[in-house]
N, C-alpha and C positions, 0 to 999 in steps of 0.2 A: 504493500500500500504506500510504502514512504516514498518509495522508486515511482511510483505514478504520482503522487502531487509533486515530486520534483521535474518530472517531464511535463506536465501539467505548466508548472510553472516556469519553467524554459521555454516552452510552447507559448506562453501567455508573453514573455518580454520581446520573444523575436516575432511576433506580429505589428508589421506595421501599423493595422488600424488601433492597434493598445496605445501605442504612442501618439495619434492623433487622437484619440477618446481624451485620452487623458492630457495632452496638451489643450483641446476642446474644454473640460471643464476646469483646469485650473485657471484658463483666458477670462472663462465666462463667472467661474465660482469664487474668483477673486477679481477679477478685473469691474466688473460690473460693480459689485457692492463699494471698490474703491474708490469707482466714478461718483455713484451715490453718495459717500460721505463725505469728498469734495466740493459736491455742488451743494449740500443741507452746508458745510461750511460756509460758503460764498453766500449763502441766503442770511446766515446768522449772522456773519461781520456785515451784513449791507443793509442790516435794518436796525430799525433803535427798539430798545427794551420791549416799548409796545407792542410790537410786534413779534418781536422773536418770544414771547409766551406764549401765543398762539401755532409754533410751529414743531410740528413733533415727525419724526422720521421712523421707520417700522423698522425692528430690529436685524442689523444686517447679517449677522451671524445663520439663523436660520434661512436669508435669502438665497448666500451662499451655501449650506449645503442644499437646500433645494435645486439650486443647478447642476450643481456637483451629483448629487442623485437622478439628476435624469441622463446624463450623458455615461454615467458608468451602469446603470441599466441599460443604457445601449450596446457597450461594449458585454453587457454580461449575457443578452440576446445574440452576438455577433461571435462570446465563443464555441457558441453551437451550433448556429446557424452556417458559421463558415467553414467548418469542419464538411458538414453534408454538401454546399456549392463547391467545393474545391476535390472532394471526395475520399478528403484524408481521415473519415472518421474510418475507413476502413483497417486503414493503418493504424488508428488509433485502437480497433478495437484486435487486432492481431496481435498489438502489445500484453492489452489489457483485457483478456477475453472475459472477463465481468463484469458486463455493464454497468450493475450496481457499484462498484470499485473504481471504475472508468469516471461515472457520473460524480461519486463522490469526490473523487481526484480534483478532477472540475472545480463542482463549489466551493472545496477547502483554497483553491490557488486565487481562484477569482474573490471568495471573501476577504480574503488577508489583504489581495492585492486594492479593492473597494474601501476597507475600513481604513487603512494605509494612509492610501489617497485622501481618501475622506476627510479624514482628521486632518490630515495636511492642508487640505487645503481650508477648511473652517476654522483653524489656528492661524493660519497664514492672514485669512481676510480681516478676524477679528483684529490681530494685532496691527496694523497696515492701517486699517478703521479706523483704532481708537486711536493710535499714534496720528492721524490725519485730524481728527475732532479735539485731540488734546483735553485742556479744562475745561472748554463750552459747556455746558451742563444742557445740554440736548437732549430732551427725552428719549431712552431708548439705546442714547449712544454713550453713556459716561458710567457705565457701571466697570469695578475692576477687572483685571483677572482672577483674581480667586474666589468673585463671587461668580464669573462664567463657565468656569472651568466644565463644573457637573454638566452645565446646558451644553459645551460645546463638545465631551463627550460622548454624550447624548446625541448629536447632530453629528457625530460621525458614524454612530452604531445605525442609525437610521440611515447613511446614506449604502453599506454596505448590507443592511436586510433590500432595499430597493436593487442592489447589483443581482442581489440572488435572485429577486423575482424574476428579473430580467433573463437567469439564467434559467431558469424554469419552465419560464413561456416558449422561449428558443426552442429548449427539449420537445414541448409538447406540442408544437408547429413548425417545428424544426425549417425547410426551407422558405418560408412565406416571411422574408424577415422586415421589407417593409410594412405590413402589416402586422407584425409583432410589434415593434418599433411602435406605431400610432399605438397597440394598445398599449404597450407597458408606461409610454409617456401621457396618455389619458388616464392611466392610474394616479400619475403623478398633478395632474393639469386641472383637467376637465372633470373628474368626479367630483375633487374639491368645490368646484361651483356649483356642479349640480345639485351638493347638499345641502347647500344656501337656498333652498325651493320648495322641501316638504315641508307641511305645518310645525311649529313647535310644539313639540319638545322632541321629534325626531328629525330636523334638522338638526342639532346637535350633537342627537347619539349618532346619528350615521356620520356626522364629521369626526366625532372621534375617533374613531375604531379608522379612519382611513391613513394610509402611510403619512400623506406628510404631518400628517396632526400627531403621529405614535410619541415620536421624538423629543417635542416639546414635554408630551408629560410625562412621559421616561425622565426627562429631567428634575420634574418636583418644582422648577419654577418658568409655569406656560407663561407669566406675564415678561418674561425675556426673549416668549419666542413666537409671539403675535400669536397664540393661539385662544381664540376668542370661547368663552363657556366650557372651559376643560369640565371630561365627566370623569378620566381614570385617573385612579393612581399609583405610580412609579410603578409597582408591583402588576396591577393589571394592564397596564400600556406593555411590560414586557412580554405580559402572558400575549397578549393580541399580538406583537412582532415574533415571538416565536411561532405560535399560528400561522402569519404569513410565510415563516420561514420552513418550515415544516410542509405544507400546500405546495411552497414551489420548490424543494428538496423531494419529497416525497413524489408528486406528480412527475419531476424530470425523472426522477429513478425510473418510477411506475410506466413512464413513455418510453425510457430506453430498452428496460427489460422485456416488452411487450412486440416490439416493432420491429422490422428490419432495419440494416444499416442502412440503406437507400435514403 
């Protein structure tokens, strides 16, 4: 098993599209929230007192891994998806003739390599951020490092259960990888809004329990990570991310063991 997540993961760094995923979300999963706390800067030095009370900016921390988790769900859809287009799961599976072993190799390489990243790059943004905001006392932006630490944590284990998903849905669709793509990023996108729509009090439970909400209350402090009517806590947000994580470990298995290589 340990000889397959190490080819697993020699496999994962000599892919070119690895390094463009992840070039893609460190651009977006830092460069973006930098821009943002640049410009809430230039807004707060160019206005007087009055004004800048009224001006509150959404915490950049979880924006950042939010993008960071959609672009390394892509790559986590791409490392199954490209094994079948290019027809090296064949080879892959001549090494590793247990799918289940094969499949798990996979997620163990792609988790490590998601949460990794993950955290790198939501430590990278925070600090960059807050060094950019300095003392402004900008709602949102001026809290320490050791009071974010747990949230930013937290916003990396979350961007690595989204990689899995991603490696999941690949498994279970294996060559349709633009439309795995739209879905696993509808996971991340489009449901959040759509939960904004059923009556209350279950628009809220159905925003809970969705990925990018997990994160914030994994943490123990949603008011850090814009997440509006938290229902879990710490302990059941992790129950709900192992769930997800389980669904799309267990389904990729259950798709590899069941199907041909084709």
């Amino acid at each position: 098993m340990w000889d397959a997540i190490r080819a697993e993961h020699v496999k994962l760094w000599s892919t070119r599209s690895t390094w463009y995923t992840l070039l893609g979300a460190a651009v977006v999963g830092v460069g973006i929230p930098v821009v943002v706390a640049w410009y809430a800067v230039r807004l707060w030095d160019g206005h007087p007192p009055a004004i800048r009370s009224h001006l509150t900016v959404t915490p950049l921390a979880p924006f950042a891994a939010w993008l960071a988790a959609l672009a390394l769900a892509v790559l986590g859809v791409l490392t199954m998806t490209s094994e079948h287009a290019t027809g090296l799961i064949g080879t892959s599976l001549a090494a590793v003739p247990r799918r289940p072993w094969l499949f798990a190799a996979k997620a163990i390489a792609v988790g490590v390599f998601a949460l990794t990243a993950g955290e790198a790059i939501v430590f990278t943004a925070f600090l960059l951020t807050r060094w950019i905001v300095g003392d402004r006392p900008i709602p949102f932006l001026t809290y320490r490092f050791p009071q974010e630490i747990h949230v930013l944590l937290s916003l990396g284990l979350g961007v690595m259960v989204f990689a899995l998903v991603g490696l999941g849905a690949g498994a279970l669709l294996r060559g349709a990888t633009p439309v795995i793509v739209v879905v696993v990023v509808g996971c991340g996108y489009a449901l959040p809004l759509i939960a904004l729509h059923p009556p209350a009090p279950w628009n809220d439970r159905l925003a809970a329990v969705l990925l990018p909400k997990l994160a914030g209350q994994l943490s123990g402090s949603p008011q850090l990570t814009a997440v509006a009517h938290p229902l879990l806590s710490p302990p059941e947000a992790l129950v709900v991310m192992a769930a997800y994580l389980a669904a799309a470990v267990g389904g990729g298995v259950a798709a590899r063991t069941r199907r041909d290589a084709a």
